[in-house]
C-alpha positions in Angstrom: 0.0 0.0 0.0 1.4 3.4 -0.9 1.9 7.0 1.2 -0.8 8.0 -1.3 -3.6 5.3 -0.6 -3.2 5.1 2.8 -3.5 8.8 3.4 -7.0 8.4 1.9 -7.7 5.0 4.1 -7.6 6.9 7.1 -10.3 9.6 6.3 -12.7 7.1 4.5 -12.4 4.6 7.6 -13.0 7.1 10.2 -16.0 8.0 8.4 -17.4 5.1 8.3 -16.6 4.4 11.6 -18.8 7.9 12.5 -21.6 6.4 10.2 -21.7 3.1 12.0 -21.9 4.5 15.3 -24.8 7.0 14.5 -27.1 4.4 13.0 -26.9 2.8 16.8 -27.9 5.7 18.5 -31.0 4.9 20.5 -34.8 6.5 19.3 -34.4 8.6 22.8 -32.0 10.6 20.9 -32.8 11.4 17.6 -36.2 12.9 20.3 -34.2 15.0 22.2 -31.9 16.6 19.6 -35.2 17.0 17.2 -36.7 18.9 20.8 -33.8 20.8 20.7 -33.4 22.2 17.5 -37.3 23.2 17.8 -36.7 25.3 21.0 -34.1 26.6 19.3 -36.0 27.8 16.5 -38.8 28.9 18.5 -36.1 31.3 20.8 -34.6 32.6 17.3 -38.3 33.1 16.3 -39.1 35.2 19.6 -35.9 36.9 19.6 -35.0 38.2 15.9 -37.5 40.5 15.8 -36.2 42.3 18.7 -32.8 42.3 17.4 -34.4 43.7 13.6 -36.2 46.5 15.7 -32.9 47.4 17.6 -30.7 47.4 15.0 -33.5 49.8 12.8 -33.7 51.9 16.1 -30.0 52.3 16.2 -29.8 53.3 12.5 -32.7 55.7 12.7 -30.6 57.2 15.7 -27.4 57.5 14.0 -29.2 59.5 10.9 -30.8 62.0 13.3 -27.5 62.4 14.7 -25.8 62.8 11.8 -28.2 65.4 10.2 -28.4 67.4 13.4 -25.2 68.2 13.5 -25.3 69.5 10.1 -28.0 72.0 11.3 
């Protein structure tokens, strides 16, 4: 077997070892980390507005500065 082959061997065995041992994770799981990616997209859902309206109140601020000082 050459440098060249085996270099590839490695990667290509360690992901099949990572494919093997996430088809024997138990149902339990798969439950939890599907509940957590929906209560993370219910917070990003709650909190990205806020952020929008913040950022848009910051701008609006910076604009009034800016042409006040003109004045």
């Amino acid at each position: 077997m050459t440098l060249k082959q085996k270099l590839f061997a490695v990667p290509a065995l360690l992901l099949g070892l990572v494919a093997a041992a996430h088809a024997e994770l138990p149902a339990a799981v798969a439950t939890t980390v599907n509940g957590v990616k929906a209560d993370g997209q219910a917070m990003f859902d709650l909190v990205f507005p806020v952020i929008g309206f913040m950022l848009g109140l910051a701008i609006v601020i910076k604009l009034f500065k800016r042409f006040t000082n003109k004045v």
